[in-house]
N, C-alpha and C positions, 0 to 999 in steps of 0.2 A: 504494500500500500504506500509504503512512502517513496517507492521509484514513481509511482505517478503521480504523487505531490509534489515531489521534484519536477518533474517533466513538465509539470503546467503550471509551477510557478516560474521554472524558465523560459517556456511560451510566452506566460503574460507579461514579463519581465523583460524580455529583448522583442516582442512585436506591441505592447502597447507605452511599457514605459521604455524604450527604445536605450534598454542597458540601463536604465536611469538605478541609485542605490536609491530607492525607495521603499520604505517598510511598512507593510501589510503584513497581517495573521492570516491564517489561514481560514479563520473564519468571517475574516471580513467582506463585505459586499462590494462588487465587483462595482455594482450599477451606485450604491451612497457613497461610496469614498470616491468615485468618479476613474476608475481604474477604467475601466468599459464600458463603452456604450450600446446603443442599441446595433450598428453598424459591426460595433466590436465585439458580439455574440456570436452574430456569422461568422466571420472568421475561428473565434472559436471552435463553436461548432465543426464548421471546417476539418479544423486540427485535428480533433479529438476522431470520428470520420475515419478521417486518415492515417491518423497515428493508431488508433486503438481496431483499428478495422471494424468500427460499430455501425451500424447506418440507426440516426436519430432519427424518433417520430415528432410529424410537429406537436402533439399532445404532448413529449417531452421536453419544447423547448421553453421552459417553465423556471423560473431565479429558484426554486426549490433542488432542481438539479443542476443547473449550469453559476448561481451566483457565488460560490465562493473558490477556495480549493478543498475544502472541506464538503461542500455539495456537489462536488465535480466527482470526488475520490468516491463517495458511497454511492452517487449517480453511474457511474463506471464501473464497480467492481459488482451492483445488481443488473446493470445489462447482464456484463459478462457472464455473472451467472447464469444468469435464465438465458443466455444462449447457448449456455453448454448443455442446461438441463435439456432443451428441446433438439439436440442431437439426437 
């Protein structure tokens, strides 16, 4: 779990704040600290997609799974699961 909090706090970290040293928790919101906008979801999204080879539904593009790295890591490892269960 913590290789992909790593991985997406270094996404958000060199594609929104552009390297910048800026300190967010894990639990912080992507959308109230102003880290992401709504433009910068997509891309997200995107990422994650491609990185984690998941294809997101739009019912899951909801700040419950996508707004922190905390909602990201448990949003990501319950795909993952229920895509292994339906193997």
């Amino acid at each position: 779990m913590n290789e992909i909090a790593n991985s997406l706090r270094q996404f958000v970290k060199e594609t929104f704040l552009f390297g910048q040293e800026v300190t967010f928790s894990d639990d912080d919101s992507f959308l109230e600290t102003g880290i992401i906008d709504s433009t910068g979801t997509m891309e997200l999204v995107t990422f994650i997609e491609n990185e984690y080879r998941l294809t997101l539904e739009d019912d899951e593009l909801v700040p419950e799974n996508l707004d922190s790295i905390n909602n990201l890591v448990r949003f990501i490892c319950s795909k993952r699961t229920r895509a292994e269960v339906s193997v």
